[in-house]
GUKOL-368959 format. One record per residue (C-alpha): residue number from 0; x, y, z; residue in one letter. Coordinates in steps of 0.2 Angstrom, whole numbers. Example, Ala and Ser with C-alpha at 12.3 -4.5 7.8 and 13.67 -1.06 7.14 Angstrom:
r k=0&u=62&v=-22&w=39&r=A $
r k=1&u=68&v=-5&w=36&r=S $
This chain:
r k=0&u=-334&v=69&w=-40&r=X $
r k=1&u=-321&v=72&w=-28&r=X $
r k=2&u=-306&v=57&w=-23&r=X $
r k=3&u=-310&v=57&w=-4&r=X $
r k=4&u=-297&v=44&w=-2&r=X $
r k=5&u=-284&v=46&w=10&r=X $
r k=6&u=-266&v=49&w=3&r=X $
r k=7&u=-252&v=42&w=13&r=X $
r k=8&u=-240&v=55&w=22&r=X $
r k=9&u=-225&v=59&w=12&r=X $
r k=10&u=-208&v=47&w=17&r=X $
r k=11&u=-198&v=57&w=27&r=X $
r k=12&u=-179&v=55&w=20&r=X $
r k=13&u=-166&v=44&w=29&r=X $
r k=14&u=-155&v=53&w=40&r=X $
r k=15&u=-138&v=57&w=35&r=X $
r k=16&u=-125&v=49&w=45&r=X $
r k=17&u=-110&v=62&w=51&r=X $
r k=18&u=-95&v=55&w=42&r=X $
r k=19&u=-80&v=64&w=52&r=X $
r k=20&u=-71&v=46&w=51&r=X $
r k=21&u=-64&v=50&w=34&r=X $
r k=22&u=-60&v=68&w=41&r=X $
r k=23&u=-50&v=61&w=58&r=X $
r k=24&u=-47&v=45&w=52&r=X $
r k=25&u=-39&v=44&w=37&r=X $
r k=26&u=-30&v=60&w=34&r=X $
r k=27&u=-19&v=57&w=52&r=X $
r k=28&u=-16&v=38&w=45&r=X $
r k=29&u=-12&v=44&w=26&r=X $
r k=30&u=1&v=56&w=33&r=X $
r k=31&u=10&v=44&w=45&r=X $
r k=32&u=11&v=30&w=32&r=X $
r k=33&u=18&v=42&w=19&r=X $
r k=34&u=32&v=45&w=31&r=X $
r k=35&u=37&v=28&w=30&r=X $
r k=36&u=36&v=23&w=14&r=X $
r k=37&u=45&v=41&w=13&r=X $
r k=38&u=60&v=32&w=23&r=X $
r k=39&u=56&v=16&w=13&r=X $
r k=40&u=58&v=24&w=-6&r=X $
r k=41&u=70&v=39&w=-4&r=X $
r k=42&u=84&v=26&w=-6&r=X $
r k=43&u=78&v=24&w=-23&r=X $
r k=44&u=82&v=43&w=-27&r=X $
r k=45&u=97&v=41&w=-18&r=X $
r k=46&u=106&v=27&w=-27&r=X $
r k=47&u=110&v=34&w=-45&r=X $
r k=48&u=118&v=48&w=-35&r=X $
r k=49&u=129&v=41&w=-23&r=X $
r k=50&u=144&v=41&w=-36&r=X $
r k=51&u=154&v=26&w=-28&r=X $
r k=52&u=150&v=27&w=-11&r=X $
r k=53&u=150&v=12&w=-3&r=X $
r k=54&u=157&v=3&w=-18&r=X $
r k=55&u=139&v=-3&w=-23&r=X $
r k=56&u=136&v=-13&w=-41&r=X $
r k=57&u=119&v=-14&w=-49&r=X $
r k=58&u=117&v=-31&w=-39&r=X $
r k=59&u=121&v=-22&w=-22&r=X $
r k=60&u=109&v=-6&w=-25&r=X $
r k=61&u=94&v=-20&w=-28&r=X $
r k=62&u=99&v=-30&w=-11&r=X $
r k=63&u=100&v=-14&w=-3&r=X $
r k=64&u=83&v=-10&w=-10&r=X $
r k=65&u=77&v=-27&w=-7&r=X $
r k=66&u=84&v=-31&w=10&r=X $
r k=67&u=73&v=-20&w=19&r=X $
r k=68&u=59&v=-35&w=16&r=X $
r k=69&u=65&v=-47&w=23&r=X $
r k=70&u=66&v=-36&w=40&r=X $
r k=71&u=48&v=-32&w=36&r=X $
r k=72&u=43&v=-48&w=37&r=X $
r k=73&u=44&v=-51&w=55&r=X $
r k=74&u=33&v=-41&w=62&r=X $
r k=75&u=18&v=-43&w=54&r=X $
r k=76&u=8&v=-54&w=62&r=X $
r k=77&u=14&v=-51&w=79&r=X $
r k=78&u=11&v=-33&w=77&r=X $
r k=79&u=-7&v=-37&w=68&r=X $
r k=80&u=-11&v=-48&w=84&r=X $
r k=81&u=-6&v=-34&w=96&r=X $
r k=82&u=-17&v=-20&w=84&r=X $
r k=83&u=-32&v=-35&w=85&r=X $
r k=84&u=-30&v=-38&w=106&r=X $
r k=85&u=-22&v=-23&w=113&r=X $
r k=86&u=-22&v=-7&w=102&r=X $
r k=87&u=-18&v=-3&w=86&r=X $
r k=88&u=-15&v=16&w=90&r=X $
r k=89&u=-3&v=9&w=103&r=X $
r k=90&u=7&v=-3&w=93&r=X $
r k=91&u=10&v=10&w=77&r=X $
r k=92&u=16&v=23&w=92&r=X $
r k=93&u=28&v=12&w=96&r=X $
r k=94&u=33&v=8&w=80&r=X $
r k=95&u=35&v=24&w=72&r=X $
r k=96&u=47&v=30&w=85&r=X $
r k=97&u=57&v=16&w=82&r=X $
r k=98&u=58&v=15&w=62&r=X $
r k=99&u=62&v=36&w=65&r=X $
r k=100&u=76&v=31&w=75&r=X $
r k=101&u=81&v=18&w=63&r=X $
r k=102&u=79&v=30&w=48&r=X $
r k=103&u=91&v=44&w=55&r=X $
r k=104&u=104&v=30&w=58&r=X $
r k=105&u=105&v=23&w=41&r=X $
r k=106&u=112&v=40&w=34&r=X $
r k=107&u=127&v=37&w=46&r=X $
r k=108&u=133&v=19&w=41&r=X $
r k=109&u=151&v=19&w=32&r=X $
r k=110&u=151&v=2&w=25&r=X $
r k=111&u=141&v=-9&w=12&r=X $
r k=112&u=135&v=-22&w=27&r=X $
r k=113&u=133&v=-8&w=39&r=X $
r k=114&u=121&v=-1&w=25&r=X $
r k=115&u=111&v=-17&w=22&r=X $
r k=116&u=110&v=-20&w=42&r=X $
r k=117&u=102&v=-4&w=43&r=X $
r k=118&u=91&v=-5&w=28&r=X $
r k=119&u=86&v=-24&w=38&r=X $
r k=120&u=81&v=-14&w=53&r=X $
r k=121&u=71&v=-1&w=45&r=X $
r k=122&u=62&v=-15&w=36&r=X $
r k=123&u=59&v=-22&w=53&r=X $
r k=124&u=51&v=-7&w=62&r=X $
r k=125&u=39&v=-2&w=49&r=X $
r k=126&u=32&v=-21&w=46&r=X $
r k=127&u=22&v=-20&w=60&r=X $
r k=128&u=14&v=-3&w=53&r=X $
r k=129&u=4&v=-9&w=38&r=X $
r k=130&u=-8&v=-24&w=46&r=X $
r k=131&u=-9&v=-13&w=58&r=X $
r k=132&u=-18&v=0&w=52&r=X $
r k=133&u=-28&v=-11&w=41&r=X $
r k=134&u=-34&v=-19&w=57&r=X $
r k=135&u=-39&v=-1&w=64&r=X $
r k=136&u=-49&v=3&w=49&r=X $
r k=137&u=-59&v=-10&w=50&r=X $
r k=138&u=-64&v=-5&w=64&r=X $
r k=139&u=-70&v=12&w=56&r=X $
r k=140&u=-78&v=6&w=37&r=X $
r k=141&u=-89&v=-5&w=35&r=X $
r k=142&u=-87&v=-18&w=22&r=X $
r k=143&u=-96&v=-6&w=7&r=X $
r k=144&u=-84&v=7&w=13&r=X $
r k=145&u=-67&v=-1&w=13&r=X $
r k=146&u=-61&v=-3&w=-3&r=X $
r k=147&u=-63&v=18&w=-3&r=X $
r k=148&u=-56&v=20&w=15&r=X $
r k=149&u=-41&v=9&w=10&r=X $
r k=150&u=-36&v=17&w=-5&r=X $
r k=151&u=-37&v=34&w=3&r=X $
r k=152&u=-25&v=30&w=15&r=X $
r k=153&u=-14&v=19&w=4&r=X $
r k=154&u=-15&v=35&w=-8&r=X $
r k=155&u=-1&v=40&w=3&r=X $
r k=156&u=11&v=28&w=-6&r=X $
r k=157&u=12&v=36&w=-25&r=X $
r k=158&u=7&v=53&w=-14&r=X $
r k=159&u=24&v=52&w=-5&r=X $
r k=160&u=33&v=50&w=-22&r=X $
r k=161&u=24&v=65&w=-29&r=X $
r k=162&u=31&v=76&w=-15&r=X $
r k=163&u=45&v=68&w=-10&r=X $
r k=164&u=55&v=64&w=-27&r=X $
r k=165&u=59&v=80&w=-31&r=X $
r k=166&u=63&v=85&w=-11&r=X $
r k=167&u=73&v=72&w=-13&r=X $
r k=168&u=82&v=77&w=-27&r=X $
r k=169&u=82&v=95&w=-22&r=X $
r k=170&u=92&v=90&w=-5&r=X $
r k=171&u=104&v=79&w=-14&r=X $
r k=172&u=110&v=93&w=-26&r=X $
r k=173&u=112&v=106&w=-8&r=X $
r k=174&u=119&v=90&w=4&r=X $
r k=175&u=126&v=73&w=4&r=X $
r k=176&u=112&v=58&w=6&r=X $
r k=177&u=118&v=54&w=21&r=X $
r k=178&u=110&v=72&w=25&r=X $
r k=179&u=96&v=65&w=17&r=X $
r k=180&u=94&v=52&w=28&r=X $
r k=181&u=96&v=58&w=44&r=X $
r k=182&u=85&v=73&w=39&r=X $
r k=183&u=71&v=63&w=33&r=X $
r k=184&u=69&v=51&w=46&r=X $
r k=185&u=65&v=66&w=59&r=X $
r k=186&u=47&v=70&w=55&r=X $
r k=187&u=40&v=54&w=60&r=X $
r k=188&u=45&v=57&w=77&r=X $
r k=189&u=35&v=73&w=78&r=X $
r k=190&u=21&v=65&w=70&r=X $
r k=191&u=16&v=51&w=82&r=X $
r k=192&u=12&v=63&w=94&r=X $
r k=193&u=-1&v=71&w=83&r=X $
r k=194&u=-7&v=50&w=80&r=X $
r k=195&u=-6&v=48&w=100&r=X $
r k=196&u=-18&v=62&w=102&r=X $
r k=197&u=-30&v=61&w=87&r=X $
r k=198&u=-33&v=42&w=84&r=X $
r k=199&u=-46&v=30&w=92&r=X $
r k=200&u=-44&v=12&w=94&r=X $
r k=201&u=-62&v=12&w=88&r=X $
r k=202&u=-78&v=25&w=89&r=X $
r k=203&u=-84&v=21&w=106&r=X $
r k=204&u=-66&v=27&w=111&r=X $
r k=205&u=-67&v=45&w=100&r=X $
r k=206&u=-70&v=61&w=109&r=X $
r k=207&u=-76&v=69&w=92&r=X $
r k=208&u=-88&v=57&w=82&r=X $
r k=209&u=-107&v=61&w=87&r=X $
r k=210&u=-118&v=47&w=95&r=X $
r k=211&u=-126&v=45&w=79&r=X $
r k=212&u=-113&v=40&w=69&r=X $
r k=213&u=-105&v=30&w=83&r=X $
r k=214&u=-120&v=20&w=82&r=X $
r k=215&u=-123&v=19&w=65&r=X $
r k=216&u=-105&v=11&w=63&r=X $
r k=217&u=-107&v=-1&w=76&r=X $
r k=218&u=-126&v=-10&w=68&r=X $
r k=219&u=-115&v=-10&w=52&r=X $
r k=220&u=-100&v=-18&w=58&r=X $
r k=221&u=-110&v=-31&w=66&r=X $
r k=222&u=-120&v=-34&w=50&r=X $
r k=223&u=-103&v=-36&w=41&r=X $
r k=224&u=-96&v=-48&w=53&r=X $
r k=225&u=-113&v=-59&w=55&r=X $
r k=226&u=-113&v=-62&w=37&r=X $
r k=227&u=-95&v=-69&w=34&r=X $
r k=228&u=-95&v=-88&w=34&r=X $
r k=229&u=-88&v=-94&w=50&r=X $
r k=230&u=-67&v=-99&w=49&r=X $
r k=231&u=-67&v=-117&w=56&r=X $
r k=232&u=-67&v=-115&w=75&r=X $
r k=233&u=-62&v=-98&w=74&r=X $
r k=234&u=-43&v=-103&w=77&r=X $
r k=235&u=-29&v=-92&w=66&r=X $
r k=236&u=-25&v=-109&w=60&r=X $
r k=237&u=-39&v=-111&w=54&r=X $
r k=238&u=-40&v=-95&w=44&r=X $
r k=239&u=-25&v=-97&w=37&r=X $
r k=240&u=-26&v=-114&w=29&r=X $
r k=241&u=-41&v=-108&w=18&r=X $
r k=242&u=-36&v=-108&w=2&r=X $
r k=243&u=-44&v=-89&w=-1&r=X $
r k=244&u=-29&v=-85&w=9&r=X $
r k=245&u=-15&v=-96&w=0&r=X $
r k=246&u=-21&v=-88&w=-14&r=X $
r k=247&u=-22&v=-69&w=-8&r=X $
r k=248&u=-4&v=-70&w=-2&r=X $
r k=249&u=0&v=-78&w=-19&r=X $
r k=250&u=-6&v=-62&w=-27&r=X $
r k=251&u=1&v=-53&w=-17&r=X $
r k=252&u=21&v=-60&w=-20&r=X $
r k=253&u=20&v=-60&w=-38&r=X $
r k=254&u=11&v=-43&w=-40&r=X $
r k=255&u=24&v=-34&w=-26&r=X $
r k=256&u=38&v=-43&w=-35&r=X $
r k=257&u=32&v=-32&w=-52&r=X $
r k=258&u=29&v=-18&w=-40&r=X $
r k=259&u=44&v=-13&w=-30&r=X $
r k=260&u=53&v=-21&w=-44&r=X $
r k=261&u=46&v=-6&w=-58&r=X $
r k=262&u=48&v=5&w=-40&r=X $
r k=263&u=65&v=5&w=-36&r=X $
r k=264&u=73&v=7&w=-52&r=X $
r k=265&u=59&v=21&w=-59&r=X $
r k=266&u=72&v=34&w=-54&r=X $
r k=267&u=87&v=26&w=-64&r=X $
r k=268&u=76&v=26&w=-81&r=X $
r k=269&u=71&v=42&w=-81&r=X $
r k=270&u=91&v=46&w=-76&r=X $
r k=271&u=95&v=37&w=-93&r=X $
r k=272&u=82&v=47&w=-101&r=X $
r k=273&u=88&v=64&w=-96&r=X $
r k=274&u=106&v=58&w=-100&r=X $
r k=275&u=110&v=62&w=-84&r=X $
r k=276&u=100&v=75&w=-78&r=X $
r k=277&u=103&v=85&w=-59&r=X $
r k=278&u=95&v=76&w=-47&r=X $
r k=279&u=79&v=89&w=-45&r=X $
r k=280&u=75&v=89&w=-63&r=X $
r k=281&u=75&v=67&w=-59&r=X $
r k=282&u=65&v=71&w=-43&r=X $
r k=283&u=54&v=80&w=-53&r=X $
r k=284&u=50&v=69&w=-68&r=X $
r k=285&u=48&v=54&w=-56&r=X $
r k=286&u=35&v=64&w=-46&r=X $
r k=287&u=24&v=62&w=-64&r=X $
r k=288&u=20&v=45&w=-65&r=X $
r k=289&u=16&v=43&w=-45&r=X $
r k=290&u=1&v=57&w=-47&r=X $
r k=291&u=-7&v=50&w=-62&r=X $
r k=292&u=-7&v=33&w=-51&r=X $
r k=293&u=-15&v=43&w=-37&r=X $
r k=294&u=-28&v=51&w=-47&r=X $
r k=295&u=-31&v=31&w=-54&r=X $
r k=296&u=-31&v=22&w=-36&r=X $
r k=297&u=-43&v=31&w=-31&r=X $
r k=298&u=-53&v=29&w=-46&r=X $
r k=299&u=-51&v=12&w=-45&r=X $
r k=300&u=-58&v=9&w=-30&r=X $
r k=301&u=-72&v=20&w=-28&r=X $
r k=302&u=-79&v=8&w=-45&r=X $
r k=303&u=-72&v=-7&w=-36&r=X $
r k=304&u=-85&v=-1&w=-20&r=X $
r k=305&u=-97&v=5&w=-32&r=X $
r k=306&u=-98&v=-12&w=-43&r=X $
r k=307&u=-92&v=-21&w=-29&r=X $
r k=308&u=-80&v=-35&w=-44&r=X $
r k=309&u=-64&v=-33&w=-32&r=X $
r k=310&u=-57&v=-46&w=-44&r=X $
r k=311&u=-59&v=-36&w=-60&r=X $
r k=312&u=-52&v=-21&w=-49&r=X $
r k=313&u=-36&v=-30&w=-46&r=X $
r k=314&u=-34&v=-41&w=-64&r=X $
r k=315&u=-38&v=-26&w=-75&r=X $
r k=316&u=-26&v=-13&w=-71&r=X $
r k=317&u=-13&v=-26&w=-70&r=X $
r k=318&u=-14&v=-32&w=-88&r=X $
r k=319&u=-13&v=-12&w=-92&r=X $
r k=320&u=2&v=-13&w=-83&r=X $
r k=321&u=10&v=-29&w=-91&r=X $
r k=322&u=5&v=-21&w=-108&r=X $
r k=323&u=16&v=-3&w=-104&r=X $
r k=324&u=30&v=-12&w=-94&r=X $
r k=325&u=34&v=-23&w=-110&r=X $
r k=326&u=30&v=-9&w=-123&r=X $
r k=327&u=40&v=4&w=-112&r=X $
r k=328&u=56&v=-10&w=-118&r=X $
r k=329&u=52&v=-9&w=-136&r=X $
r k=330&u=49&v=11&w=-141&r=X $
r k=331&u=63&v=22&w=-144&r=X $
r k=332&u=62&v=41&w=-136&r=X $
r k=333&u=62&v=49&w=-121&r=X $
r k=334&u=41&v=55&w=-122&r=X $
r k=335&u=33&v=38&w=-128&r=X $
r k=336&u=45&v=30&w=-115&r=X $
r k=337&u=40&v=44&w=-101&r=X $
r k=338&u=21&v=40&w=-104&r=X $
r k=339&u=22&v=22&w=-103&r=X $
r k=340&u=32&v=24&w=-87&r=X $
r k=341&u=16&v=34&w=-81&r=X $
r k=342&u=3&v=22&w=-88&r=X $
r k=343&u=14&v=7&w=-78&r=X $
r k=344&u=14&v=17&w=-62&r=X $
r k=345&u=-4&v=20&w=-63&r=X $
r k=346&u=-7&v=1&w=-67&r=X $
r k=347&u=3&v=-4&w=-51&r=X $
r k=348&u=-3&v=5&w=-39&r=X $
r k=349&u=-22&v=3&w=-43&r=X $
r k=350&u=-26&v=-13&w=-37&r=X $
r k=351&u=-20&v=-7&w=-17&r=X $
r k=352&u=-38&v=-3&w=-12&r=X $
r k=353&u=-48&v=-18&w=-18&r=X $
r k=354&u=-38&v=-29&w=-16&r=X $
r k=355&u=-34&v=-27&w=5&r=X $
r k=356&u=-57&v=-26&w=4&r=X $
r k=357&u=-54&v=-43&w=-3&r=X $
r k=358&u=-48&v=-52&w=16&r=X $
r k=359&u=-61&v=-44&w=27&r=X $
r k=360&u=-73&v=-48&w=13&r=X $
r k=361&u=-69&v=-69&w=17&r=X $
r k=362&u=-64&v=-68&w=36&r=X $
r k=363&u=-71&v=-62&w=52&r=X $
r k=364&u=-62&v=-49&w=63&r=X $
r k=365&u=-55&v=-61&w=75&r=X $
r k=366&u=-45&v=-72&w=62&r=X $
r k=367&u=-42&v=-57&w=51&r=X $
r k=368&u=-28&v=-50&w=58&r=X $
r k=369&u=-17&v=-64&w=59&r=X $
r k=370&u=-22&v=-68&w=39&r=X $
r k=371&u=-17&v=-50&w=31&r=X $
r k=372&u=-2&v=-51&w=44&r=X $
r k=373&u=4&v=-66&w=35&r=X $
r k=374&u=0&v=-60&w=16&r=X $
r k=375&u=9&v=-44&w=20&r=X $
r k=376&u=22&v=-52&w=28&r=X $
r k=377&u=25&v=-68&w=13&r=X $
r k=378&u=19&v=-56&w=-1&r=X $
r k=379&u=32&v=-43&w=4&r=X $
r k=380&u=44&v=-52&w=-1&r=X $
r k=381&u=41&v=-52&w=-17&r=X $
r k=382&u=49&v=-31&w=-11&r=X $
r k=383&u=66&v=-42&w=-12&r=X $
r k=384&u=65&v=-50&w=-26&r=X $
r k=385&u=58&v=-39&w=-39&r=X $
r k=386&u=74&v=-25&w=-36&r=X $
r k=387&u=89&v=-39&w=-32&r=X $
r k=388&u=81&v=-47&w=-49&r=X $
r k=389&u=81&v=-32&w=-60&r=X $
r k=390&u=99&v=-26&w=-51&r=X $
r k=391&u=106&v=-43&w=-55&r=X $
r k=392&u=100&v=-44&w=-73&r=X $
r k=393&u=106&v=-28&w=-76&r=X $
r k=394&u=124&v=-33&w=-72&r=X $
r k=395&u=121&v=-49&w=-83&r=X $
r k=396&u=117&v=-40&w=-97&r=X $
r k=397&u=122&v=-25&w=-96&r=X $
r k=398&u=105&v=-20&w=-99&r=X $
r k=399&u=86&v=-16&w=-89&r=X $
r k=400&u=76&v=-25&w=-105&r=X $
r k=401&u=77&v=-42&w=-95&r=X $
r k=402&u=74&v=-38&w=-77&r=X $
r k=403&u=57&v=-30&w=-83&r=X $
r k=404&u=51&v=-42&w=-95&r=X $
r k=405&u=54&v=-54&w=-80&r=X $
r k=406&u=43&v=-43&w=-70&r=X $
r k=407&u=30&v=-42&w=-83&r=X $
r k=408&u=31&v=-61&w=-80&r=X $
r k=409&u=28&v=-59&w=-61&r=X $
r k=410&u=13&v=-49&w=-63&r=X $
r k=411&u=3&v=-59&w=-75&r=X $
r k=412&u=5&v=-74&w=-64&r=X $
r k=413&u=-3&v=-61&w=-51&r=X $
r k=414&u=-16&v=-59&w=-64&r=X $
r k=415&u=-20&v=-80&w=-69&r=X $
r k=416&u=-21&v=-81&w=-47&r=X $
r k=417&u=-31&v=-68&w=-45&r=X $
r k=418&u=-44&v=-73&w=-60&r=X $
r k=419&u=-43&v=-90&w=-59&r=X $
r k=420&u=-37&v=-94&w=-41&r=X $
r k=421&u=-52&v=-84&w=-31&r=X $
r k=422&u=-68&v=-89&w=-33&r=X $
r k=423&u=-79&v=-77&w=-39&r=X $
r k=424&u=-96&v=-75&w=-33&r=X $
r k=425&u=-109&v=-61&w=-21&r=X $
r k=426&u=-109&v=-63&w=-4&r=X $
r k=427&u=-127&v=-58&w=5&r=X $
r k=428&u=-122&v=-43&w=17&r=X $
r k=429&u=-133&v=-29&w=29&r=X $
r k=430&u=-134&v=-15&w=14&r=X $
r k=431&u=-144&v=-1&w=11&r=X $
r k=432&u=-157&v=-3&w=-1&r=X $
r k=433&u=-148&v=0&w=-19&r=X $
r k=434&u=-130&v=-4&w=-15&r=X $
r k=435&u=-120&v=-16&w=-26&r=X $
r k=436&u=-118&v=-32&w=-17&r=X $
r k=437&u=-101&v=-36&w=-14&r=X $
r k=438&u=-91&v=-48&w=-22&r=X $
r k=439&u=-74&v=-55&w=-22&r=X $
């Protein structure tokens, strides 16, 4: 007998959504942001090699270092207001003009204060940069996106010591670092008129994203924000005083503190390793511990999106890092030492994507500016401490062991706030069918 019943039609699939963001987006953003943490690091290349220049002790090179933060703190919620009510494309135009102008003149100072006064100013161009363009991306990824978007363009920060490093070291062995300076602060004059022609405030403003995609990023955007819990009346204040927050920019300290700390003075270790090696074969060495934490932060967040336990993202690799950072002060040789400098590089950095998902996970758009303002901004300081600390200590002891074990200390603090401080739990966002839900 024949089955006359009627089959259904087959499900035609889902469309696929043009995805040129991460194609226009992110690449412009990845290589302006290299550019200044380019002007921000090179110093850290620069330091072992400036023979006596300048007078500087161990102290003065991690003040140097260090200083720069506490310009950066000054702009960063002005600027991530402006980037929330005006334009973000505008404000990073206007400050990548000035922190180029600012980077040329710090190769021409000819005294130790001149040199920290410069150093200050640099800090306080490119403060504004970094909420920024958080703000702008947020205005491109939706929620289930933004742990990957961030990390992309935050892949620019081991990227630039990949390439950098050793141009660094290969310009220092051909001309003095004041060359290296002036030199170095050039390109990002020429690159923010590549940004004022190719970014968008947001896709309705874009002359190359389809209506499809357009669209398809506004009903998701929306979603995202009509599922965060509402900040108080809506007030900065008000976004602020959550404890989330407190929290979040208590992570933040203690973690940078670890993390510029191990940063600046990466350089100076493998130096002692080499026994003194040219400043390209330095440059060169230094570049390997930056690509294996590339090829990890972006690992790391594409599980932290996929799993959506931003937490764990964040916790994990610091423990990792804690573990190598202590062992590193314990082995004897030049290769086991080399490969834990590589496995705490890859620790350091891979928390950058889940954790900025983290703050536009707990607060809507209009508050959020203000809140990863002021954990850049209080966080960032931690960019002081960790080199003055290590510089300081060395000169106390005559050795690096204690400055790193005290920044193994700063880190698991990071790690206790960020496990036990945050309250874990899924928040019920708009998702396709099948994604992770998210989770802090």
């Amino acid at each position: 007998m024949t089955d006359r019943t009627p089959r259904p039609a087959p499900q035609s699939a889902p469309p696929t959504i043009p995805a040129k963001r991460w194609v226009y987006v992110i690449p412009v953003a990845a290589l302006m942001y290299l550019l200044a943490y380019l002007d921000r690091n090179n110093v850290s290349v620069i330091l072992p090699y400036m023979h006596g220049d300048l007078a500087l002790s161990n102290a003065d090179k991690g003040l140097v270092g260090g200083v720069f933060f506490v310009g950066y703190v000054f702009l960063q919620i002005p600027a991530a207001i402006l980037a929330q009510r005006w334009s973000a494309r505008k404000t990073v135009l206007v400050l990548m003009v000035a922190w180029g102008l600012a980077a040329c003149l710090s190769g021409l100072v000819q005294t130790k204060a001149q040199f920290y006064v410069a150093r200050f100013v640099l800090g306080f161009f490119e403060g504004g940069v970094w909420p920024a363009v958080l703000i702008l991306l947020a205005s491109w990824f939706p929620l289930r996106e933004r742990a990957r978007a961030n990390a992309l363009w935050m892949a620019c920060l081991p990227l630039s010591s990949v390439l950098m490093a050793p141009l660094s070291g290969w310009m220092l062995d051909h001309a003095g670092w004041r060359w290296v300076l002036v030199l170095q602060g050039l390109p990002p004059l020429a690159w923010a008129v590549v940004w004022w022609f190719t970014v968008a405030d947001r896709p309705a403003q874009a002359r190359w994203i389809s209506r499809a995609e357009a669209d398809h990023l506004d009903r998701a955007l929306a979603a995202d924000e009509a599922a965060k819990p509402a900040a108080g009346n809506g007030s900065y204040l008000d976004a602020v005083r959550q404890r989330q927050v407190l929290v979040l920019i208590g992570v933040y300290f203690f973690w940078i503190t670890g993390f510029y700390g191990f940063n600046l003075w990466l350089p100076s270790v493998i130096k002692e390793l080499t026994h003194n090696g040219s400043a390209t074969e330095v440059g060169l060495l230094t570049a390997i511990p930056f690509t294996l934490a590339l090829v990890v932060m972006i690992a790391n967040a594409a599980w932290s999106d996929r799993t959506g336990r931003r937490r764990r993202a964040v916790a994990v690799p610091l423990v990792v890092g804690i573990a190598a950072l202590l062992l590193g002060q314990a082995v004897d040789g030049a290769l086991p030492r080399m490969l834990l400098l590589c496995v705490t590089a890859a620790a350091v950095y891979a928390p950058y994507g889940p954790f900025w998902a983290i703050p536009g996970q707990l607060l809507r758009l209009d508050v959020v500016a203000v809140a990863m303002g002021l954990i850049n901004a209080l966080g960032n300081l931690g960019g002081f401490a960790g080199p003055y600390l290590v510089g300081w200590l060395t000169d106390a002891t005559g050795s690096s062991v204690t400055g790193f074990a005290v920044l193994s200390g700063f880190l698991a603090v990071a790690v206790a706030l960020v496990t036990f401080g945050l309250r874990p739990g899924t928040r019920p966002v708009h998702r396709i069918i099948g994604e992770a839900p998210e989770r802090v």
